[in-house]
C-alpha positions in Angstrom: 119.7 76.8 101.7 120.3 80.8 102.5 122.3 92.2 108.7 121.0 94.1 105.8 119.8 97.8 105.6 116.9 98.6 103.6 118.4 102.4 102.6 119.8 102.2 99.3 122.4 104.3 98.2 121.1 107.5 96.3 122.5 106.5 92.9 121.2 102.7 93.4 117.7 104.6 93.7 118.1 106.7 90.8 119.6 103.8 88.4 116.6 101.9 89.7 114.2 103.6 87.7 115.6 102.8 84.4 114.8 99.1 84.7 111.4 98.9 86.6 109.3 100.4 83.7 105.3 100.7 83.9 104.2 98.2 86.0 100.5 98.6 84.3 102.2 96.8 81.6 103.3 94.1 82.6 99.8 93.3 84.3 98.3 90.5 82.9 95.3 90.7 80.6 93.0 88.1 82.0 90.9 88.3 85.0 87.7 86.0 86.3 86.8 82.6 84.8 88.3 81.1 81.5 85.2 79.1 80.5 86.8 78.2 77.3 88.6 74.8 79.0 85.0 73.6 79.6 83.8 70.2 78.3 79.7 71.1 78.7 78.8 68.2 76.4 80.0 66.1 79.6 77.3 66.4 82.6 79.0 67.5 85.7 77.3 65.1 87.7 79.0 62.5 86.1 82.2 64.2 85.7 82.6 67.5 87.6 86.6 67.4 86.3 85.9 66.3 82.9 82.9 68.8 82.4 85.2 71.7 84.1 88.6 70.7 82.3 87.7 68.7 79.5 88.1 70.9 76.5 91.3 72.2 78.0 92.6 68.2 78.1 92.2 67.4 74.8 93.9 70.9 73.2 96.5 71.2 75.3 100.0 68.7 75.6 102.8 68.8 77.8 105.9 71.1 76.7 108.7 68.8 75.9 110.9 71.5 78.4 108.3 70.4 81.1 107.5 67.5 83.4 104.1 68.4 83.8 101.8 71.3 83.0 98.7 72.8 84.4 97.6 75.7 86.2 100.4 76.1 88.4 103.0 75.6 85.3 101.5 78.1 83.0 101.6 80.6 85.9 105.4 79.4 86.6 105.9 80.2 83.0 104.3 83.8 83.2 106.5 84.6 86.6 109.8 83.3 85.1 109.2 85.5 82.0 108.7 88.7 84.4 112.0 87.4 86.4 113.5 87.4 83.0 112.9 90.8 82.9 114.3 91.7 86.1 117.2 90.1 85.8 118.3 90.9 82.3 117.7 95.0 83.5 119.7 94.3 85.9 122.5 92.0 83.8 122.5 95.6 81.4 122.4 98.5 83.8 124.6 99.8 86.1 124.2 100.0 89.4 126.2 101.0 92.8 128.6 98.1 94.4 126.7 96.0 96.4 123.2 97.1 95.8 120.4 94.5 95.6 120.7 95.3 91.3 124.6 95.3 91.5 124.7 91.5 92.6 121.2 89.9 91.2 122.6 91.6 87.9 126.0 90.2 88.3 124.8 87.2 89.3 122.9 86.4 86.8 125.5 87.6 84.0 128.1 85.7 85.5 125.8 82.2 84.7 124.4 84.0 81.3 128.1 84.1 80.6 128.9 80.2 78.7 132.0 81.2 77.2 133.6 81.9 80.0 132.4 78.8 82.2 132.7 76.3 78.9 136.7 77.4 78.9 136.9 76.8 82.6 135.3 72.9 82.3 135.7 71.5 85.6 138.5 73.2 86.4 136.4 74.9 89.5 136.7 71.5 90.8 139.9 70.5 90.5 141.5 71.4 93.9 138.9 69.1 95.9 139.4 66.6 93.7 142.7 66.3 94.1 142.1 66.4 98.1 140.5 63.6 98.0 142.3 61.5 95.8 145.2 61.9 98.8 142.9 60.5 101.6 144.1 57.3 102.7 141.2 55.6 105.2 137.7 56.4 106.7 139.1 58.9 109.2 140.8 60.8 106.6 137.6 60.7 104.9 135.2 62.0 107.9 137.8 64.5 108.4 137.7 66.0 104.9 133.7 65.3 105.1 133.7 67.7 108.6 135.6 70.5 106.8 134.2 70.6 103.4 130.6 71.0 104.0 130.2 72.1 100.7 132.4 69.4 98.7 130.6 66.5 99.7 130.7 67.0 103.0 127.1 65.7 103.5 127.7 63.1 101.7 127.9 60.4 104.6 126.5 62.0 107.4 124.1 65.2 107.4 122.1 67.3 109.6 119.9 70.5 109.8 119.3 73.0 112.4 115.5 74.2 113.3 113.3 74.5 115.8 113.1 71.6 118.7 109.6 69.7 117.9 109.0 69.7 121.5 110.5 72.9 122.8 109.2 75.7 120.4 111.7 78.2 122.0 115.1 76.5 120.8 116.9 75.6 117.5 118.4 72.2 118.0 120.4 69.6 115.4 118.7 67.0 113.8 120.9 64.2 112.3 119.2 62.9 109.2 119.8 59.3 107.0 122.1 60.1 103.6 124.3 58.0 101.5 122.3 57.7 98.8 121.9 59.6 94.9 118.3 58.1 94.0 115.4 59.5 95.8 114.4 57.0 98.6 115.4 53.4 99.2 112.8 51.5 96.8 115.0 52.8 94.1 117.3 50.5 94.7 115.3 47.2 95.3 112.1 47.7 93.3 112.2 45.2 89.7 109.6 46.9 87.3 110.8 48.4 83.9 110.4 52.0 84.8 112.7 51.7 88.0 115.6 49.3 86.9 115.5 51.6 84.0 116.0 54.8 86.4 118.9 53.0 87.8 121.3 51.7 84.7 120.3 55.4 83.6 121.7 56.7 87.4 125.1 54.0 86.8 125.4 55.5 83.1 125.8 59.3 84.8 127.9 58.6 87.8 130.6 56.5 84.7 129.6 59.9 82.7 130.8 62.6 85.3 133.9 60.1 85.8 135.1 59.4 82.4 134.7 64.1 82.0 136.9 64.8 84.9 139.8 62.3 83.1 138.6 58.5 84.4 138.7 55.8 81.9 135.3 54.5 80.5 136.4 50.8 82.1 137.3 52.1 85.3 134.2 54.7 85.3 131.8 52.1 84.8 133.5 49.7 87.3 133.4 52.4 89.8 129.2 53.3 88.9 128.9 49.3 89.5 130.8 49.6 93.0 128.6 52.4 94.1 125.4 51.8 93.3 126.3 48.6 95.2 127.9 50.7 98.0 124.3 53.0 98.3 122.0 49.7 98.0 123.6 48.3 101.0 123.3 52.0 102.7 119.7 52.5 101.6 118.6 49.4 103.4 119.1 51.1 106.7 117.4 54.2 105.6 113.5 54.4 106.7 110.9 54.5 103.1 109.2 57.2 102.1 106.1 56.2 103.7 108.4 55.7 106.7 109.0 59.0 106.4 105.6 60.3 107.4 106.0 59.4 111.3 107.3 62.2 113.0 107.0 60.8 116.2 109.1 57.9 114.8 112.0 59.8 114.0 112.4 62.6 117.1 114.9 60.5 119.0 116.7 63.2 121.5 119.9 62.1 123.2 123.2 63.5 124.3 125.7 63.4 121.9 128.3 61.8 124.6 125.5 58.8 124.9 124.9 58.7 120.8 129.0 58.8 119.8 129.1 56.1 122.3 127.1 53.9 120.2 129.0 54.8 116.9 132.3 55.4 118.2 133.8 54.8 114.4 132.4 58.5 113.4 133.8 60.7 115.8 130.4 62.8 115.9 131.8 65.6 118.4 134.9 65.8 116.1 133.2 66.3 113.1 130.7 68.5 114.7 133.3 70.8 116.1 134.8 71.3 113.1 131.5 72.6 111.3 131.2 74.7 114.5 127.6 72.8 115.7 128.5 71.1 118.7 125.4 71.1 121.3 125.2 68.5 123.9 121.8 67.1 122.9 121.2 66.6 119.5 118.2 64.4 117.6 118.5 61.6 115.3 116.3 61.2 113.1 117.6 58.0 111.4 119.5 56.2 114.1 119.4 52.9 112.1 121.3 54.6 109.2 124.2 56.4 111.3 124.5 52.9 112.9 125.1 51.0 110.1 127.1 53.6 108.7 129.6 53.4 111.5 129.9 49.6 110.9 130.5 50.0 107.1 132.8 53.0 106.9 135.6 50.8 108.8 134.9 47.4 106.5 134.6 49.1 103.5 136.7 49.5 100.6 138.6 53.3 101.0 139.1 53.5 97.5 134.9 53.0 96.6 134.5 55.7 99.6 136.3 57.9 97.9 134.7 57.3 94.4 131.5 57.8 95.9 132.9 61.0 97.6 134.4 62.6 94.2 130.9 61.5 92.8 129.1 63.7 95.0 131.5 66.7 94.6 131.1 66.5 90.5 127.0 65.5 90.8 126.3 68.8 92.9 128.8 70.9 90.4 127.3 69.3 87.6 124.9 72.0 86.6 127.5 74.9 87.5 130.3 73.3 84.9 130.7 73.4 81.4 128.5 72.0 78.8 129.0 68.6 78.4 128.3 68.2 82.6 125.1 70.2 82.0 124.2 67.9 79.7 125.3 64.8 81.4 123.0 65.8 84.2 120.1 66.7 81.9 120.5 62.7 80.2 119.9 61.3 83.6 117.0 63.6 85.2 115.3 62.8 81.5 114.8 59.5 82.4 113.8 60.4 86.1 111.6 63.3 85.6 110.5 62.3 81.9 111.1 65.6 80.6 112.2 65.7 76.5 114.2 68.8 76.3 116.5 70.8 78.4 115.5 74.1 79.6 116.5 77.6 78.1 119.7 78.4 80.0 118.5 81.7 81.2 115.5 79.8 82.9 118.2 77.4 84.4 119.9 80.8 85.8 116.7 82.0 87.1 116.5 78.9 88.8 120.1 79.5 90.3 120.0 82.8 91.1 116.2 82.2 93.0 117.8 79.1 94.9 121.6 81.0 95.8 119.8 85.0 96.6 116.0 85.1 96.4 115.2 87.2 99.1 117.3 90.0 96.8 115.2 89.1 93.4 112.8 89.1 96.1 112.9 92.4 96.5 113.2 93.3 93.6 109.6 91.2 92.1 107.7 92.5 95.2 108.2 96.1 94.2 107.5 95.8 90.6 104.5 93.1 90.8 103.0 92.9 94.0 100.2 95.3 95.0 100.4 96.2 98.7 96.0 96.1 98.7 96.5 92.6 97.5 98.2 91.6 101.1 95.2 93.4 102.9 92.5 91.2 100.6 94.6 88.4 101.4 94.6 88.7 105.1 90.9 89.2 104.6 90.3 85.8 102.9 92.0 84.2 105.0 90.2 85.7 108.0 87.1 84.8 106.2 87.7 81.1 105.5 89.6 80.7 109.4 85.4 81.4 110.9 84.3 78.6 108.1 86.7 76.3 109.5 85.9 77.3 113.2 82.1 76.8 112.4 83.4 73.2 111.0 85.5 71.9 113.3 82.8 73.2 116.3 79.7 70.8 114.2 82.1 67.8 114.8 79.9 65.2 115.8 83.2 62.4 116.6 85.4 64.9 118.3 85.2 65.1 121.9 84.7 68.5 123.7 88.3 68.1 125.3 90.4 67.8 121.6 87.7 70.2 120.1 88.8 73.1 122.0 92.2 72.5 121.6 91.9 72.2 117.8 90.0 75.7 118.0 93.0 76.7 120.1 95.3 75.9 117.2 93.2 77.1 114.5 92.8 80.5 116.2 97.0 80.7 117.0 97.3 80.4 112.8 99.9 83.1 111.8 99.3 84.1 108.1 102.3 85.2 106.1 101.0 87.2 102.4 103.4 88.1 99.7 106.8 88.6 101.1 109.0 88.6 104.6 109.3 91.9 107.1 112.4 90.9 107.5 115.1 89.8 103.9 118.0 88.0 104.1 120.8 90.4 102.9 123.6 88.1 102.1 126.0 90.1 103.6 129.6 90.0 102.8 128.9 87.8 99.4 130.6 89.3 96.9 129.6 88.8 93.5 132.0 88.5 90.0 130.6 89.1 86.4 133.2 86.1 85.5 133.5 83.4 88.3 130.1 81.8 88.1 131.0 78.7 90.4 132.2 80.7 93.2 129.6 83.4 93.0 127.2 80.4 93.7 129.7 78.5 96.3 130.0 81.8 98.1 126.3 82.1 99.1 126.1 78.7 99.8 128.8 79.4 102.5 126.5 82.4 103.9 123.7 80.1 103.8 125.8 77.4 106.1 127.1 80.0 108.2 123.7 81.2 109.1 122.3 77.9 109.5 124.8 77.1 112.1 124.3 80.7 113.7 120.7 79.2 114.7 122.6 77.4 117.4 122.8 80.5 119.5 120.2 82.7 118.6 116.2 83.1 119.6 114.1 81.2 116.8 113.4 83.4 114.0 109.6 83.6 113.2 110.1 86.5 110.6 111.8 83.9 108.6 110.6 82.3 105.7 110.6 79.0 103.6 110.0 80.1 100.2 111.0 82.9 98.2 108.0 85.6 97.3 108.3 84.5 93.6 107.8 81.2 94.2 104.5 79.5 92.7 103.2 77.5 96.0 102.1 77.8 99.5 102.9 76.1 102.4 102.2 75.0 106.3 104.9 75.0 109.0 103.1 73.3 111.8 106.8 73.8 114.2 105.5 77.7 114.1 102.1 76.9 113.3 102.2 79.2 110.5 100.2 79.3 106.7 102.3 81.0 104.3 101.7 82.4 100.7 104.2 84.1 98.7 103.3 86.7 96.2 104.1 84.7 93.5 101.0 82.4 94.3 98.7 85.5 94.5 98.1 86.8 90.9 95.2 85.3 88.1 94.1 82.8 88.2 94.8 81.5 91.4 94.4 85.3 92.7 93.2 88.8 91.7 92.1 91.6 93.8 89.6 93.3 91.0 87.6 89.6 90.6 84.8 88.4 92.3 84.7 87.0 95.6 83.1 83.8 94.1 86.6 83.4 92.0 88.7 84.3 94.7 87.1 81.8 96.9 87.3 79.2 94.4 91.2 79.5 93.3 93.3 80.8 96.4 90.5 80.2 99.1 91.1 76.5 97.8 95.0 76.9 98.4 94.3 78.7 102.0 91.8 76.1 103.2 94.3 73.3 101.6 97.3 75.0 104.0 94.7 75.1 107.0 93.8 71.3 106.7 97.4 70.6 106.7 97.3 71.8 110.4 95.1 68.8 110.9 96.5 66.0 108.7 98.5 62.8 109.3 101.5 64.7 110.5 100.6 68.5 111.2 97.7 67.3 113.4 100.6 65.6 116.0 101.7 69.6 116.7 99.5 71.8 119.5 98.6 75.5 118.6 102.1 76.4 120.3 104.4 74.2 117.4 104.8 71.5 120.0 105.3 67.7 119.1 102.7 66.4 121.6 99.6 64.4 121.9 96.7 66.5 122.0 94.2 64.2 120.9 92.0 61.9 123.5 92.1 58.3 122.4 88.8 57.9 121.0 89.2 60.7 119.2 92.7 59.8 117.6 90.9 56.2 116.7 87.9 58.3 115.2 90.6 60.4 113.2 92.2 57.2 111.8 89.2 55.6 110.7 87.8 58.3 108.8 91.1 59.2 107.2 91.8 55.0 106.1 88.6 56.1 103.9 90.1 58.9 102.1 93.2 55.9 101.6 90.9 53.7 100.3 88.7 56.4 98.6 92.5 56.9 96.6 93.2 53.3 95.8 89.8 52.8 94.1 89.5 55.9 91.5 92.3 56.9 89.2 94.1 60.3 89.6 93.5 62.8 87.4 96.9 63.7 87.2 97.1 67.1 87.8 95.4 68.8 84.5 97.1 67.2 81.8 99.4 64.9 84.0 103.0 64.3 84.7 105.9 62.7 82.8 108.4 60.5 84.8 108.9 58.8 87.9 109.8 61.7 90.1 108.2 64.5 88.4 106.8 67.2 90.7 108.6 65.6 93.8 110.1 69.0 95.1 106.6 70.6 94.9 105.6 67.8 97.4 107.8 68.4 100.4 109.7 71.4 101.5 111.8 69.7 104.9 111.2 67.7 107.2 108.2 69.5 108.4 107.0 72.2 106.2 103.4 71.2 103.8 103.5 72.4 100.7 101.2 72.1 97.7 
């Protein structure tokens, strides 16, 4: 959720050099293979994982701070410790107004800074609030939704602005199902222990966050009963995750004259106007949901509305707010996630300050970690593992010569991103306090709305990325056809430039041929080489497709997962490393 000159000011430059340091230092130490997780009294024939990882899984448990661990999280661990050091330079130093340092530094100070924010409590959130304890029926409500985009303003109805799936040259709207706080629908219909358990724990935090901001305990938890009733009945008319997977299922393009029509209760082009995102053709993805929500908002209760309202505006402050809030939240992701023990506030903060700016700690990581010859090797591998892949797909022996060519087509039209964009978001205009935490944080989420509603009239982007450069992952956007892998990926063990091919090949040349595959799965495969939604497959080829993949399905079913390394605690741990959108592939 996210024009900017690259010149810094002459003192910024200077004051720079006092917090960068010797890079050579802060290289880490190992390089090649770490034999020592090896299990060699296991015969890899029986167990290639066991005999590769075993010594590894019975030493190591996960961190009580964690919901998982493995590779990925110990290299996580490394980065955040480096960002640590970025950040608390630039917390200490000085540096000129509005410099890159200046508000990463402030930023980060401002969320360091719990004496100020536990003497503020919830007061950040009073005003809205109080707005809409005043609003009197649904329209009052939709209207207050249309102008508060970040108070709960997505709470009912939501949308996002990218590329149209079947005209790569234009942004369009998509409309998307909401209403709910649990992650999909079988949340709220599913009777095992683990998720009625999830849900008295989600009831117990939406009566928590009432009873803080001045409910009574009574009320609170007579208001958690109403709206976990209120989002079980919405979550019925939302698609499952599963669901979820078919694209083709949920591009529904219509005017938005012929889709207000059909929920006239709420008043689309007014509520679209006022967010400044009217187009005349819009797509819904979830037309079921936006149906049924137009046949409950005018049946239902105002005053549970509204509860479920001034939920959502304390939930998403929740983490910005004084302590007992911060711990509210933590009580009830424990039980989703499984993880023991709250995070150290500064890596909370790093979090905060990656998710609000991280194009500007971008820029600031990239120059002190990321080797510029490590982009060339990169683009190198790549190259290398796109003519395996080529050679692959052309020894087909069930693809037709028709759908072979144009999978070549694609596979050639990849665009590799390495390390970091050409192009950084700037945040112009944000201004950033030392002492007003909430609105440093509120005030780039308004520059991240604004720009995502400037996609409306402007050429798509294809400088732009998905992920920040620290971020530990990778990912496939198949609407721009693109493989993409930050700089935080691309250092030991999953990367290093001074290791053997062999070890390069077998860490990131994994994660590139994983990204390239995704090209060709369930979902990516649906997209031609240009990052158009469209059929490219002949039929017995699409049937061949199918059957092979049901064996992979069934392949899944029949052996137990080795759970990632060690494995995850929870319910819903790792869930945001899954899915990045609608339509990006990540990890």
């Amino acid at each position: 959720m996210k024009s900017f000159t690259l010149l810094f000011l002459i003192t910024a430059a200077l004051l720079t050099v006092a917090f960068v340091g010797d890079p050579k230092k802060d290289e880490p130490k190992k390089a090649g293979l770490d034999l020592s997780a090896m299990d060699k009294s296991v015969r890899p024939q029986d167990d290639f994982f066991r005999y590769v990882n075993g010594t590894w899984l019975k030493t190591t448990a996960i961190p009580a701070s964690e919901t998982g661990w493995g590779t990925f999280s110990i290299l996580q661990n490394e980065t955040q410790n480096r960002l640590k050091s970025i950040l608390e330079n630039t917390a200490q130093g000085r540096f000129a107004i509005g410099s890159v340092e200046q508000r990463v530094g402030d930023f980060y100070a401002a969320g360091m800074d719990s004496l100020t924010i536990e003497k503020r409590g919830y007061a950040p959130i009073k005003p809205v609030l109080a707005e809409i304890e005043a609003i009197n029926d649904y329209k009052a409500l939709l209207a207050f939704c249309a102008s508060h985009p970040l108070d709960g303003g997505n709470t009912f109805i939501t949308y996002s602005i990218f590329q149209d799936a079947r005209n790569p040259t234009k942004n369009v709207l998509y409309m998307a199902q909401a209403g709910i706080g649990l992650p999909d629908k079988d949340y709220y219909t599913k009777t095992e222990e683990t998720t009625v358990k999830i849900r008295n724990a989600y009831k117990a935090y939406i009566s928590q966050l009432f009873v803080l901001t001045g409910t009574s305990e009574a009320i609170a938890q007579k208001q958690a009963d109403e709206i976990l009733a209120l989002e079980t009945q919405l979550a019925a008319s939302h698609l499952s995750s599963i669901e979820l997977r078919d694209l083709l299922r949920q591009y529904n393009k219509v005017t938005l004259k012929e889709f207000s029509e059909q929920v006239p209760n709420l008043a689309l082009p007014q509520f679209l106007t006022t967010r400044g995102a009217v187009q005349d053709t819009i797509i819904i993805a979830h037309p079921n949901y936006y149906r049924a929500l137009n046949e409950l908002l005018t049946t239902y209760d105002i005053q549970i509305l509204k509860a479920k309202l001034r939920f959502s505006v304390i939930a998403s402050a929740a983490s910005l707010l004084s302590a007992p809030f911060v711990r509210a939240n933590f009580d009830y992701n424990k039980v989703l996630t499984g993880r023991q023990k709250q995070q150290n506030r500064w890596k909370r903060i790093l979090d905060q300050t990656d998710g609000a700016m991280g194009d500007l700690l971008g820029q600031l990581y990239v120059k002190r970690y990321f080797k510029p010859e490590a982009k060339q090797r990169m683009m190198e591998l790549v190259g290398n593992l796109k003519k395996v892949f080529r050679t692959r797909l052309e020894s087909l022996d069930w693809m037709t010569a028709e759908t072979k060519a144009e999978a070549l087509k694609k596979l050639e039209s990849f665009t590799p991103k390495i390390g970091y964009p050409d192009k950084w978001k700037t945040y112009e205009g944000v201004v950033i306090n030392r002492t007003t935490f909430y609105e440093n944080v509120k005030a780039l989420q308004l520059w991240h709305e604004k720009e995502t509603i400037a996609r409306l009239n402007k050429p798509i982007d294809k400088t732009e990325w998905r992920m920040t450069p620290q971020t530990i992952n990778a990912y496939y956007n198949p609407l721009q056809n693109e493989i993409v892998f930050p700089a935080g990926i691309l250092q030991w063990p999953c990367f290093d430039i001074m290791s053997d091919d062999a070890v390069n090949y077998g860490a990131i040349g994994a994660v590139i041929g994983h990204e390239m595959t995704h090209g060709f799965d369930d979902q990516g495969r649906l997209f031609n080489y240009m990052g158009m939604l469209k059929n490219w497959w002949k039929k017995e080829d699409n049937e061949a497709f199918k059957q092979r993949s049901q064996q992979v399905v069934d392949q899944s079913q029949r052996v137990p997962s080795a759970g990632g390394a060690v494995g995850q605690r929870g319910i819903d741990s790792g869930r945001k490393y899954r899915r990045f959108g609608w339509f990006i592939y990540c990890l």
